[in-house]
N, C-alpha and C positions, 0 to 999 in steps of 0.2 A: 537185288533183293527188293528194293524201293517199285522197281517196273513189276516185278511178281504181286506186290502186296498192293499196288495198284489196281493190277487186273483180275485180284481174286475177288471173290464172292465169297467169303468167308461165314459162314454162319454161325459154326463153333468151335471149339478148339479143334477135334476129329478133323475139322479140312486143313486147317494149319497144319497140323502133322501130316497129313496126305500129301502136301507142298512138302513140306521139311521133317521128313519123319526120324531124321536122326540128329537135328538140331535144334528140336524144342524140349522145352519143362514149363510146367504149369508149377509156379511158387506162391503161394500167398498172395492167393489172385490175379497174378501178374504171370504171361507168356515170356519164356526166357530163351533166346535165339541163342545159339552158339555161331558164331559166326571168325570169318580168318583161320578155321582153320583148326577152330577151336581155341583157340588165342584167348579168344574176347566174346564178355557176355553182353548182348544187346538185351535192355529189360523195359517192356513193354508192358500196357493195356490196354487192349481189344475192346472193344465195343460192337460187338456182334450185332446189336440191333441196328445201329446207323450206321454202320461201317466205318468206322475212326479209331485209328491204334496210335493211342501216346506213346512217346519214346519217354521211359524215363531217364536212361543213362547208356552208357556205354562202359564195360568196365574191364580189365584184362583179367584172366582166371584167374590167379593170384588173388586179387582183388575180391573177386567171387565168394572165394573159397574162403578168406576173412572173414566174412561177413557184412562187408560194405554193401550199401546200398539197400538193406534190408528193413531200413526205417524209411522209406518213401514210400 
């Protein structure tokens, strides 16, 4: 995932899903990667102009689906 989002050229959300179109969500500003499997949520911030995406967390669905991580 790290070598993909590397070599993308991301401009907006629309190419992120054309990369991962069955493992993203746009949440309260933040792209949210399903990742493992569906396991675990990786929750990010894009920056489409310069091309720099924060990771903010890493969380397993469980976790998700509480509502963790929803105040960062």
């Amino acid at each position: 995932m790290l070598k993909i989002a590397k070599e993308s050229q991301w401009r907006h959300l629309l190419y992120v899903i054309l990369t991962y179109s069955k493992a993203t969500d746009f949440v309260e500003g933040k792209t949210v990667f399903n990742i493992k499997g569906n396991k675990y949520r990786l929750i990010t911030k894009i920056n489409y102009r310069v091309g720099v995406i924060r990771v903010y967390c890493v969380l397993t669905h469980e976790e998700y689906n509480l509502g963790k991580g929803k105040d960062l």
